[in-house]
N, C-alpha and C positions, 0 to 999 in steps of 0.2 A: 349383157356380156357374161358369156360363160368361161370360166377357167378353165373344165376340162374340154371343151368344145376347142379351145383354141390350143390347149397340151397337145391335146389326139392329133391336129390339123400339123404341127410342127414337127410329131415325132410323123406321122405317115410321110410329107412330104420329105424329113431327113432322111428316111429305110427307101423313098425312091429316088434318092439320091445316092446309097448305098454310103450314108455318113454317119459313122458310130456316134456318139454321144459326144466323145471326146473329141473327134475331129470338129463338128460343130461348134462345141466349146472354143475352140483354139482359133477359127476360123474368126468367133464372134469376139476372141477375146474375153472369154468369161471362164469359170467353173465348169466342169461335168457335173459338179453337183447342181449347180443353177440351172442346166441344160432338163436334167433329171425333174427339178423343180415344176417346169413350165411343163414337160408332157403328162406331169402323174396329177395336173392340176392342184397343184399346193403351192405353187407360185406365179409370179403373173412377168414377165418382162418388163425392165425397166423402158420407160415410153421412149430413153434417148436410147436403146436398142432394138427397136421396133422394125424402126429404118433397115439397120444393118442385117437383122432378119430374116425380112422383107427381098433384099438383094439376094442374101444366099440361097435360099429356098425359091425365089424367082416367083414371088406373088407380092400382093400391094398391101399396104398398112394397115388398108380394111375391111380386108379376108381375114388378114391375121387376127383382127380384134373383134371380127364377127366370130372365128373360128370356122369359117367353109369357105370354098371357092367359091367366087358370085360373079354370073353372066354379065351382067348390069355396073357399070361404076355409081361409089354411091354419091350422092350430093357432101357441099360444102356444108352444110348444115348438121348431115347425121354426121362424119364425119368429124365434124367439132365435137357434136354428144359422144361419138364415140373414146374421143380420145377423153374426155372429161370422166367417162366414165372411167378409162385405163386409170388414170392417178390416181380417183378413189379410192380404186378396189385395190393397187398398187401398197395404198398407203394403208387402207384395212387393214391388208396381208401384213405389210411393217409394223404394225401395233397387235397383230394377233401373234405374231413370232415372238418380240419383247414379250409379251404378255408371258407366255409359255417358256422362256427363256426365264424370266424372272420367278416364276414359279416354279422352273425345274430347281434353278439356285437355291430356292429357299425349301426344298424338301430335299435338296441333297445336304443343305448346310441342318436341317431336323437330323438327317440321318446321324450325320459325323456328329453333332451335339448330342445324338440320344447313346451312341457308340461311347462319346467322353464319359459322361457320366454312367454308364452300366460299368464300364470300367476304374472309374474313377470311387466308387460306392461300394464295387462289389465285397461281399466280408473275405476277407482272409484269417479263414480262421487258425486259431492258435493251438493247434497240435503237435506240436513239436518238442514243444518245453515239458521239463519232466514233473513239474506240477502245474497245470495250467489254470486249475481249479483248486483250490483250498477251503475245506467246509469245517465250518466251525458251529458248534453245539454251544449255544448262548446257555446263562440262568434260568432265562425265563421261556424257556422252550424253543425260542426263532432260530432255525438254521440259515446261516448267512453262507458267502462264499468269499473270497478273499482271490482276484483276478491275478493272472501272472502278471508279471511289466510286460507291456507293448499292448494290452489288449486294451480298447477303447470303448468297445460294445458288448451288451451278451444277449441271450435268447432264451427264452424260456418256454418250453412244452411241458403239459403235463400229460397223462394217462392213466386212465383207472383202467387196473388189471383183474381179468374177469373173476368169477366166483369169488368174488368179494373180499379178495387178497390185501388191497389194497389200491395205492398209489402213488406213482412212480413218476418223478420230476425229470427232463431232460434242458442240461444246461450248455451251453457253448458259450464260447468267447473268441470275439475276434476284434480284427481293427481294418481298416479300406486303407486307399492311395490317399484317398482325400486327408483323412486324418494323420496319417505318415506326412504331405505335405503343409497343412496348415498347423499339426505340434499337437493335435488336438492330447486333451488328458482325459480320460473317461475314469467312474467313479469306480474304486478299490473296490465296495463292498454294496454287493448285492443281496436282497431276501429273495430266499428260495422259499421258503416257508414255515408251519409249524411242526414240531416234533407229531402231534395229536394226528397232523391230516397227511404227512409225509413219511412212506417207510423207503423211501432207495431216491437215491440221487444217482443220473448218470449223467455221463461226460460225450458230448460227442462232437466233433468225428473221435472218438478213441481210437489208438494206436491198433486196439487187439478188437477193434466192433462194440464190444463187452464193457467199458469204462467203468464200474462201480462204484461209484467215491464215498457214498454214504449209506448207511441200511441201519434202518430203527431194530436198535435190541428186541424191541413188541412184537416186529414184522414176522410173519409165518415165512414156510422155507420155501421158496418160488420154484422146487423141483427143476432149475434148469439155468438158463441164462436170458437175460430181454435182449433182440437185437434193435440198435440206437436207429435215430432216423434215418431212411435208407435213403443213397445217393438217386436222383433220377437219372435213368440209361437214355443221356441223350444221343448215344450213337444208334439205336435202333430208326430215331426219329430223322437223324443225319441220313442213314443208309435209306429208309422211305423215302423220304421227301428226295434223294439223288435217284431214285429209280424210278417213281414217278416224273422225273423229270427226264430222263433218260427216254423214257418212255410216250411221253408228250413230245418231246422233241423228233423222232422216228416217224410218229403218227404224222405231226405237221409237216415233215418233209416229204411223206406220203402225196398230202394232201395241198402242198402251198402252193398249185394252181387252184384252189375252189375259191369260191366267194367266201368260204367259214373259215378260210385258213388264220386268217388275225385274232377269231374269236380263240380258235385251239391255243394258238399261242398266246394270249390274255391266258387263258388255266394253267397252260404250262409254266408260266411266270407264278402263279400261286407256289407251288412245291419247290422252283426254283428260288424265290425270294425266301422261306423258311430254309433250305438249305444251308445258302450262304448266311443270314443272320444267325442261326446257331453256334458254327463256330467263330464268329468275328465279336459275339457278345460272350461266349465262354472259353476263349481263347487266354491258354494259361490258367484256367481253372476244371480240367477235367476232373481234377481226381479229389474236389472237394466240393461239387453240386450239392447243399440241403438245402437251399434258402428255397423251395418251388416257385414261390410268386415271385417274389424277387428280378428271377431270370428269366421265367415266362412273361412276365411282366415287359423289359426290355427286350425279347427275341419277338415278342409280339409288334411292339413299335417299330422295332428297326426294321423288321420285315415288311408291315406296310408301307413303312418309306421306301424302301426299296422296289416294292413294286408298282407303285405311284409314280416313280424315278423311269422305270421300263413302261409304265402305261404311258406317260406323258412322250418319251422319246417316240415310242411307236406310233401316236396320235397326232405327234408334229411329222413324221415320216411319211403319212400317209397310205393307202394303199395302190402299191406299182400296177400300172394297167399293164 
């Protein structure tokens, strides 16, 4: 028994009967989407509508389930095989749906948990307060730093600046959602380093780019200013990734009569699924991006859920003959 042999046989017979999809549906008492089902071969007819079928298209139970007209009535015997076979593949088909069904659930429900938690983690950091950072010159050489209230986390980079100037610490402090809602308390006092190996401490995101909190009396004169970690421009990435899709999308409409047209649209869903996860994981944090891994980290998750989410929809959909 072929599924599409028997889709083709249903939908030719409805077009000579000049009955859209819909009217069929209504006739049989079922869905246009079930109707749709049984022609594009991704579903098979329930056996107690075979009958009813069978009537309105004006052929017998085991044409339908052969999928051709046939000269010949067949015997009681294939007839039983036949139908034995309808429940089977019937009931395959209801456990290959469940299957993809529960599978779409649980990478739609990856998506929304990996969404919770990028937002739920992300640093917010503390730029705002007018000392955010406090550096304090111990006895015995160790520069520590003293966090403002609210901040729970900090970060540290270093940099050795070229022609043997030295080197140059970058500090931030922030706190997430998560620690705003569990109370968390993060430790006052961090080492930044020693006076020996340390000539500038900066602050960043600072207000002015520039934040300078600290600089070794030893330190030679850096002729200039250091700019602090620089933000990444994820709108360059947003505006690619929407014009590649812009783009793929045109082509497929070109094309979505060929045999390749699912394959175009599989790629076009690449630059479409990075679109959308970019702003839905940096959403309310434009104007504060340093963490790089952090956020690449989760725009890269979400986005393949996302498009595992669109592969699977389009793989239960089928392709329409």
């Amino acid at each position: 028994m072929n599924t599409e042999k028997t889709g083709k046989l249903i939908s030719e017979l409805r077009r000579a009967k000049n009955l859209t999809q819909g009217e069929l549906a209504e006739l049989l008492h079922v869905s246009d989407k079930a109707v749709s089902r049984w022609e594009t071969g991704r579903g098979f007819p329930d056996i107690n509508n075979l009958e009813a079928i069978a009537d309105c298209l004006e052929v017998t139970v085991p044409e339908l389930l052969k999928g051709e007209l046939l000269e010949e009535p067949v015997s009681r015997e294939e007839l039983a095989n036949l139908s034995n076979e309808s429940m089977s593949l019937t009931k395959a088909l209801i456990q290959k749906k469940r299957f993809v069904n529960t599978l779409l659930g649980f990478i739609i429900g990856l998506a929304v948990l990996t969404l919770a938690i990028v937002h739920l983690t992300t640093p917010i950091y503390i730029n705002g307060a007018k000392d955010p950072l406090a550096i304090q010159e111990l006895e015995d050489g160790k520069i520590i730093g003293v966090m403002a209230e609210g901040a729970t986390r900090y970060e540290l980079g270093n940099l050795d600046i070229p022609d043997g100037i030295g080197r140059a610490v970058f500090v931030s402090c922030y706190t997430t959602r998560l620690d705003q809602i569990t109370g968390k308390q993060g430790d006052n006092l961090l080492l930044i380093g020693n006076k020996a190996d340390v000539n500038w401490v900066f602050y960043y995101p600072g207000a002015n780019g520039d934040q300078r909190l600290y600089e070794n009396p030893d330190a030679p004169d850096l002729g200039g200013t250091i700019t602090t970690l620089p933000r990444l421009v994820y709108n360059y990435w947003i505006m690619i990734g929407l014009l590649a899709t812009i783009v793929g999308a045109v082509i497929y409409l070109i094309f979505r009569k060929k045999y390749f047209a699912r394959t175009i649209l599989k790629i076009v869903a690449i630059p479409a699924a990075l679109t959308i996860s970019i702003p839905l994981c940096l959403m309310g944090h434009f104007t504060e991006v340093y963490n790089a891994g952090f956020y690449l980290t989760g725009i890269a998750l979400l986005a393949a859920a996302l498009y595992l989410i669109f592969w699977l929809v389009l793989e239960s959909r089928g392709k329409k003959k």
